[in-house]
C-alpha positions in Angstrom: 25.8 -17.4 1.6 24.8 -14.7 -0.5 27.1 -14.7 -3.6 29.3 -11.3 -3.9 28.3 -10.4 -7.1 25.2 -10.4 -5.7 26.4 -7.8 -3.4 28.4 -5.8 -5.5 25.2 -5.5 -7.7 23.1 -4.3 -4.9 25.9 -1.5 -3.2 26.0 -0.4 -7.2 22.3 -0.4 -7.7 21.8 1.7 -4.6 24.6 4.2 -5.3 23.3 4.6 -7.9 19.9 5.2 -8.1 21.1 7.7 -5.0 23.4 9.8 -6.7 20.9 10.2 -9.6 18.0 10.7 -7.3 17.4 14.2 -8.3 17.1 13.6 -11.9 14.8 10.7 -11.4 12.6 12.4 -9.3 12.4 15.0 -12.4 12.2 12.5 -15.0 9.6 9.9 -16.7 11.3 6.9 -14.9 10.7 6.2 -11.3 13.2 4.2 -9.2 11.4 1.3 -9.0 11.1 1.0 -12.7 14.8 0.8 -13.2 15.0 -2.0 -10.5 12.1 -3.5 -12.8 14.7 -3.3 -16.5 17.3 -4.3 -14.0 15.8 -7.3 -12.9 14.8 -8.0 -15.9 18.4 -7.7 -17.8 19.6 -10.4 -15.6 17.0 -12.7 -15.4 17.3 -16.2 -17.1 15.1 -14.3 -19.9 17.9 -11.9 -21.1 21.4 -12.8 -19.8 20.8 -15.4 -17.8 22.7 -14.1 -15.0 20.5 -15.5 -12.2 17.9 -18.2 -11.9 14.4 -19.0 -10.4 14.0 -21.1 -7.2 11.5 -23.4 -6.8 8.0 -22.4 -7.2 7.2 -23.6 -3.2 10.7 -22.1 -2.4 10.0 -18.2 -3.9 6.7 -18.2 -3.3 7.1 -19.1 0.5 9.7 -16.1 0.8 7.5 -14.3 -1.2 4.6 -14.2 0.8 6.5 -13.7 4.0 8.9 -10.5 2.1 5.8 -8.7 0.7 3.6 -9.0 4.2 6.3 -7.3 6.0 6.6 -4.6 3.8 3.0 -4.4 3.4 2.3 -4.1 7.6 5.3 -1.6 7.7 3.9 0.6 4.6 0.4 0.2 5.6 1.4 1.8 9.2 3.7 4.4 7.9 0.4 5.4 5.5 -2.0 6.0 8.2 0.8 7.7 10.1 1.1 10.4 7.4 -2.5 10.9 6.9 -3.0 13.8 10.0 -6.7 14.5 9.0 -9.7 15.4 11.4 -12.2 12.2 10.8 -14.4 14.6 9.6 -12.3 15.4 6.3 -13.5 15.1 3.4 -11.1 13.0 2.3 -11.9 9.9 4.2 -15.5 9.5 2.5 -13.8 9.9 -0.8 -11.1 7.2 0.2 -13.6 5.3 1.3 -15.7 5.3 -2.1 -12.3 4.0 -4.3 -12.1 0.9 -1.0 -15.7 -0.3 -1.1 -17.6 0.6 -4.0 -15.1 0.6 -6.6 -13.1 -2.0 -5.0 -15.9 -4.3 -5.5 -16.4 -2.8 -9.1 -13.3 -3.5 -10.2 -13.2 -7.2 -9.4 -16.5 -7.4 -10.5 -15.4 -5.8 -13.8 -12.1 -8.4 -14.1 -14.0 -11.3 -13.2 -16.2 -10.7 -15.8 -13.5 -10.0 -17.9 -11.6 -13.2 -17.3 -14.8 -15.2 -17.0 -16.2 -14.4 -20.4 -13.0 -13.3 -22.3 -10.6 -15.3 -21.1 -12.3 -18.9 -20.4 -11.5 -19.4 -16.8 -13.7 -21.3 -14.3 -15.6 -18.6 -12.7 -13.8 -19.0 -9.0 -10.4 -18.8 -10.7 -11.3 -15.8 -12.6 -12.5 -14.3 -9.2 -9.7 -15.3 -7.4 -7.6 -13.2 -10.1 -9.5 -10.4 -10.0 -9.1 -10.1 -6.4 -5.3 -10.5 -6.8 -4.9 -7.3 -9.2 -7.6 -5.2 -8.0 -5.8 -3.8 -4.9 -3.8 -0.4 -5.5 -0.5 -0.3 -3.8 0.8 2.0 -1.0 4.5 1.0 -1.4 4.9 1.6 -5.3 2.6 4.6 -5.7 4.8 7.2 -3.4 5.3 9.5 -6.6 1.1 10.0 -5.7 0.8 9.5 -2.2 1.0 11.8 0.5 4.3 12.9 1.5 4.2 13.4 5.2 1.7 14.9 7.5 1.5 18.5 6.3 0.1 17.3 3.0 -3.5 17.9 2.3 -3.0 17.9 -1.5 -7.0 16.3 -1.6 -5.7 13.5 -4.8 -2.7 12.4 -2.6 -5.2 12.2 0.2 -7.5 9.9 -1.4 -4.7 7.8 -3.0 -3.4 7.2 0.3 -6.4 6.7 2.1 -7.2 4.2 -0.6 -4.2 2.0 -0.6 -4.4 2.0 2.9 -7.5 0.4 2.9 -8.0 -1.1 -0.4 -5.5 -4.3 0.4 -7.6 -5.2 3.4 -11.0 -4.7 1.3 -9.7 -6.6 -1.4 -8.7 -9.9 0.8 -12.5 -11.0 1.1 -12.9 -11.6 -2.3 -9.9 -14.0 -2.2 -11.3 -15.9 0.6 -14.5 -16.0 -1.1 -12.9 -17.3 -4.4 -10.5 -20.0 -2.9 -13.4 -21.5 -0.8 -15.3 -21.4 -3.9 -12.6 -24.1 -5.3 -12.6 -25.8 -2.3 -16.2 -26.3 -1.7 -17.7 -29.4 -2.2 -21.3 -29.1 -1.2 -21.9 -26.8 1.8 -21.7 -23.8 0.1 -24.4 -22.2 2.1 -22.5 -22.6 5.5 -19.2 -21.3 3.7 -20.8 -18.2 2.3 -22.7 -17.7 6.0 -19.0 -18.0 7.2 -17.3 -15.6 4.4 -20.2 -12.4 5.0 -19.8 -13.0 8.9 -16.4 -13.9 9.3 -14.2 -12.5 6.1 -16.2 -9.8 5.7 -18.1 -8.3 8.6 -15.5 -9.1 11.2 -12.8 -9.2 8.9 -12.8 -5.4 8.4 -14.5 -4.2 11.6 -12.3 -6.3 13.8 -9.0 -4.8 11.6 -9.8 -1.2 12.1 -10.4 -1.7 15.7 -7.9 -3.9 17.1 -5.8 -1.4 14.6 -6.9 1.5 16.4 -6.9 0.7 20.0 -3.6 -0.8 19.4 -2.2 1.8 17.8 -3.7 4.4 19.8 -3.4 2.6 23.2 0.4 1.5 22.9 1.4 4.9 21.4 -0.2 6.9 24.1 1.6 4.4 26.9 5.3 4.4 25.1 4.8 7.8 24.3 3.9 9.1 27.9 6.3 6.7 29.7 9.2 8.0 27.9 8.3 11.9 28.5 8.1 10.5 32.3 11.6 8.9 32.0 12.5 12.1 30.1 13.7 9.4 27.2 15.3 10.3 24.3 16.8 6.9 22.7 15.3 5.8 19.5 11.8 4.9 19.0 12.1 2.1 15.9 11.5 -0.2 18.2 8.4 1.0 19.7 6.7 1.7 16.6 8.0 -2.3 15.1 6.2 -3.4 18.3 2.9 -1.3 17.8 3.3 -3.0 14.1 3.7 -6.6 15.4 0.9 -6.6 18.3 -1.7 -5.4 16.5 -0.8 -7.3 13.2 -0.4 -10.6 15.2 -3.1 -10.4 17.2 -6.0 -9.2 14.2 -4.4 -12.3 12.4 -5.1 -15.0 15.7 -8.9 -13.9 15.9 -9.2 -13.8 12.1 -9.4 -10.1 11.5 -8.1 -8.3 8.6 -3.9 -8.1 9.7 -3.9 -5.5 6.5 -6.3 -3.2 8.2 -5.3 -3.6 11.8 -1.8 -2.1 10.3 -2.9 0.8 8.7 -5.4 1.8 11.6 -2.4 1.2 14.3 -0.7 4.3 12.2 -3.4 6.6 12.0 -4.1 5.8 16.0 -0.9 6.6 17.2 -1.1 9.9 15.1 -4.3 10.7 17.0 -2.0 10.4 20.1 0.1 13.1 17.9 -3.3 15.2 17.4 -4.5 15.2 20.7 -1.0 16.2 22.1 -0.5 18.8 19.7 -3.4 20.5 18.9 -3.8 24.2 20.2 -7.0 23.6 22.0 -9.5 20.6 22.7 -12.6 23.1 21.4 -10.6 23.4 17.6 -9.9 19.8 17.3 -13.7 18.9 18.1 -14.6 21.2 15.0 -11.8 20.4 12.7 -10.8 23.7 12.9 -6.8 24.7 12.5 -4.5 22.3 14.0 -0.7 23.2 14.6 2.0 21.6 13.2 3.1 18.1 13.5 5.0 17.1 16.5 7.7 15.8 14.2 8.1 18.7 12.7 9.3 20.5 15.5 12.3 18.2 16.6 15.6 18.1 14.9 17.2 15.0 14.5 20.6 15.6 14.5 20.4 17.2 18.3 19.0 14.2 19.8 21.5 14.0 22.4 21.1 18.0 23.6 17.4 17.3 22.7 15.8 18.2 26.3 12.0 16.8 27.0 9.7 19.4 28.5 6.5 18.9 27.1 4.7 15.8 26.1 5.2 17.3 22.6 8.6 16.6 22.4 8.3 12.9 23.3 5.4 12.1 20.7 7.7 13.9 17.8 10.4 12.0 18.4 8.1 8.6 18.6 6.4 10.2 15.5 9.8 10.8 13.5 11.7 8.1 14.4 8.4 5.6 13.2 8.3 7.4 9.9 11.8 7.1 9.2 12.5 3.6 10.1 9.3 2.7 8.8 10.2 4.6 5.2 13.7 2.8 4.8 12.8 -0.6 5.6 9.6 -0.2 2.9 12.0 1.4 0.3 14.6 -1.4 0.7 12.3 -4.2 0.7 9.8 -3.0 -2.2 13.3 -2.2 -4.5 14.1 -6.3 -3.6 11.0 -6.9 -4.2 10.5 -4.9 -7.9 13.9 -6.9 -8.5 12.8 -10.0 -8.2 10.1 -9.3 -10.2 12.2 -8.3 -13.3 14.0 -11.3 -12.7 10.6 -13.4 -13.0 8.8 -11.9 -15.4 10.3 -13.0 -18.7 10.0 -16.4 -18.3 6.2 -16.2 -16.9 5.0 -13.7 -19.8 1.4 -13.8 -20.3 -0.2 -12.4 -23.4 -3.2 -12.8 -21.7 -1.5 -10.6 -18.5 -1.0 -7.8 -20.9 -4.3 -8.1 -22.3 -5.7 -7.9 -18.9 -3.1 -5.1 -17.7 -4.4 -3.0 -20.3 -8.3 -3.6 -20.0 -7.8 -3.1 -16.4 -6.1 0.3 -16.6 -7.6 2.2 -19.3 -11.3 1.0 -18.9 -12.2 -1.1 -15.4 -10.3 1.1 -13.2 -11.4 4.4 -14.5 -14.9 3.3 -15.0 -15.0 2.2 -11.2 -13.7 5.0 -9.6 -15.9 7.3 -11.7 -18.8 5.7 -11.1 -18.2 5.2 -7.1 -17.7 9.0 -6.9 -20.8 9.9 -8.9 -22.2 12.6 -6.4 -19.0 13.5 -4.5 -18.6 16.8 -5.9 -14.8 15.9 -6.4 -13.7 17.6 -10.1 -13.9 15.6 -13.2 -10.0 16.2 -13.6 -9.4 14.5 -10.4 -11.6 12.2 -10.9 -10.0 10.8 -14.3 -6.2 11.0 -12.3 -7.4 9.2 -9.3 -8.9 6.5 -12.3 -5.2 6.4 -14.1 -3.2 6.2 -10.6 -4.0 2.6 -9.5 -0.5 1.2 -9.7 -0.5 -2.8 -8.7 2.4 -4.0 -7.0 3.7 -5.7 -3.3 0.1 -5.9 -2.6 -0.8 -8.4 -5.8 2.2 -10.2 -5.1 1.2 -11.5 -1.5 -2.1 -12.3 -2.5 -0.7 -14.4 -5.5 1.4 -15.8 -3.5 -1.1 -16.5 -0.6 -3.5 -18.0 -3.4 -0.7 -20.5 -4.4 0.3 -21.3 -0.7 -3.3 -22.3 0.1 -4.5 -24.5 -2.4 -5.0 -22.2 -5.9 -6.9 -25.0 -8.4 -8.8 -22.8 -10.7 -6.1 -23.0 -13.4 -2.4 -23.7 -13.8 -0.9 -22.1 -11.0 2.2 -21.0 -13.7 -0.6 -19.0 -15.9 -1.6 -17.6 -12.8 1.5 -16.2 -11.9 2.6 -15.2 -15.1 -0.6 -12.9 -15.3 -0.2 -11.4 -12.8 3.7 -10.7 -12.6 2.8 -9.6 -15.9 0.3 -7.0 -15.1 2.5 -6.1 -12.1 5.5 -5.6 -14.5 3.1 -3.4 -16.7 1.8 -1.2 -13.9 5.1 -0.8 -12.7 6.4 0.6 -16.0 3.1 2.8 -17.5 2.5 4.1 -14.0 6.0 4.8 -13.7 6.4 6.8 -17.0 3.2 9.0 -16.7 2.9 9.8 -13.0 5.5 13.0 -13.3 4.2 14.1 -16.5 0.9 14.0 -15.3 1.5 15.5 -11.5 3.6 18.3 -13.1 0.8 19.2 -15.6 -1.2 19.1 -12.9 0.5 21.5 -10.7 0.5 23.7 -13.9 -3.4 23.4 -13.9 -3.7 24.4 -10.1 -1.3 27.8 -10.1 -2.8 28.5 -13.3 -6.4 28.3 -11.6 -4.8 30.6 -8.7 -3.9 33.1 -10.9 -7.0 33.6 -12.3 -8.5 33.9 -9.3 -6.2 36.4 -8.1 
């Protein structure tokens, strides 16, 4: 049973950070980083007022916590991104998940390789642990809902929703690196083909028709029965199939997720959209489906057009989607806190910074050499690469399947610590930084005006 202290500290954490929600929003501290102190304040590093279980016992429920809200966020991310394919903002998101994904673990291997002294798979296997942005944790930067074209929110999105499936391979690689013990050749055959080829192809398309295919069934069968009941559990099941299923024929689960939510909103698109002829050239598209519901007239709601059903599907996926990510990631960033003390690694902080003020910058400027995006951008997009949920299930799937490459404690404790670090140095600069930047942008208006 859970203790009630343990209660009472939750129901006062939440009030909390809701009745101060507006000033948070406006300050230099982010909700998640006071979950982070708060964690950390009673952890058996300050006042003792919890304890850690077992490593096999947290790092069992951690793995299973941070995948769930991983598929849910990962879904609810390509559900917000309403973009023709054709946008520009694909090919950029595309450039921070392939090109300076593999930069940056390129650039940490190297790092910990060389600086750092570990055997070269463990060092890879850590690099492919914190090199993943997070879509959970970064939604000070991401996009807010489907309206929002803001290009840097598009490509920090579009990243994170891709990045955590493009980042997996390098794990695989790096754990059957450890394990090898002679047929290399054959494993490395079986990570290109397998982990990597199929891995991501297989992701986005069993993502895609799922998402796509179920949401364009539910969504039509419900105008037919005229059905207005909630549609949480239509969009949980779209989240389940396709993550399930990607994960039985060894395709990227991560993927599958995120391309499940940007299917079902091209059910949205081709409902919606105020002629085929526009949506073929990317021309103007009307509003989003959801957008043209209210919520709090369900009952008198009455179904005419197809339209009607796919918002309410649409809304009702965003918003239980959104809660169960928020409520998760803030148990989540909590636990952290409470772990991070004991596991502090000098070498984590070491690596937190090297990692944030030179590797990541330097990869995403030299992946979008030639895109024509601004060198302002350009340097934001390199300082907004928050690590989070997304570290923490591939630590803890490294430790669950076999981690050797060093202690697994110094392992964790690196990258808690660099988690712990993002979390905080993210979380103080990203308002800062997105208000200066709204500055720069009306400022640019005016004096074009």
């Amino acid at each position: 049973m859970i203790p009630l202290w343990w209660l009472v500290l939750t129901g006062t954490l939440l009030l909390a950070t809701s009745f101060l929600s507006g000033w948070i929003h406006r300050g230099p501290v982010t909700t998640f980083a006071i979950y982070l102190v708060v964690g950390i304040l009673i952890g058996p590093g300050v006042l003792a007022l919890t304890k850690l279980p077992s490593t096999v016992e947290h790092i069992h429920w951690l793995h299973l916590a941070t995948e769930a809200a991983l598929v849910v966020s990962l879904f609810v991310t390509g559900l917000k991104l309403r973009l023709s394919f054709r946008d520009p903002g694909w090919r950029m998101a595309a450039r921070l998940a392939l090109p300076a994904m593999v930069l940056t673990v390129a650039g940490v291997a190297a790092v910990v390789y060389l600086g750092l002294g570990w055997p070269f798979a463990a060092a890879l296997a850590l690099a492919a642990v914190v090199s993943p942005t997070d879509p959970v944790l970064a939604s000070l930067v991401s996009v807010d809902d489907a309206r929002d074209d803001d290009a840097l929110r598009v490509a920090l999105s579009g990243e994170a929703g891709l990045n955590d499936g493009t980042a997996l391979p390098f794990l695989f690689l790096a754990l059957g690196l450890m394990k090898s013990t002679g047929g290399t050749a054959n494993m490395l055959t079986h990570w290109a083909t397998v982990d990597v080829a199929w891995g991501l192809a297989g992701g986005l398309l069993i993502g895609f028709a799922g998402g796509w295919g179920l949401g364009y069934v539910g969504t039509h069968l419900r105008h037919a029965a005229r059905d207005i009941a909630p549609s949480d559990f239509l969009a949980l099941g779209i989240m389940i199939v396709v993550y399930a299923l990607s994960q039985l024929v060894e395709a990227s689960g991560f993927l599958a997720a995120f391309a499940a939510g940007v299917g079902l909103r091209r059910v949205e698109l081709l409902v919606s959209v105020r002629n085929t002829e526009k949506a073929e050239e990317g021309e103007a598209l009307d509003e989003p489906a959801e957008t043209k519901i209210k919520p709090n007239e369900r009952a008198q709601a009455n179904i005419e057009h197809p339209r009607e059903s796919v918002g309410w599907v649409v809304s009702d996926a965003l918003s239980f989607g959104e809660t169960v990510e928020r409520l998760i990631a803030s148990a989540l960033v909590l636990a952290v806190g409470i772990a991070v003390v004991p596991a502090f690694s000098s070498e984590g902080i070491w690596l937190a910074a090297v990692l944030m003020f030179l590797i990541r910058p330097l990869a995403v400027w030299l992946a979008t050499i030639g895109s024509g995006v601004p060198w302002q951008r350009r340097l934001l997009i390199g300082w907004f690469g928050i690590r989070g949920l997304g570290s923490l299930n591939y630590m803890a799937f490294a430790i669950g399947h076999g981690f050797t490459g060093a202690p697994g404690r110094e392992f964790e404790g690196a990258v808690l610590t660099v988690v712990a670090v993002s979390v905080v140095m993210h979380g103080i600069s990203v308002t800062p930084l997105m208000q200066w930047r709204a500055r720069a942008i009306e400022a640019a208006k005016r004096g074009r005006a």
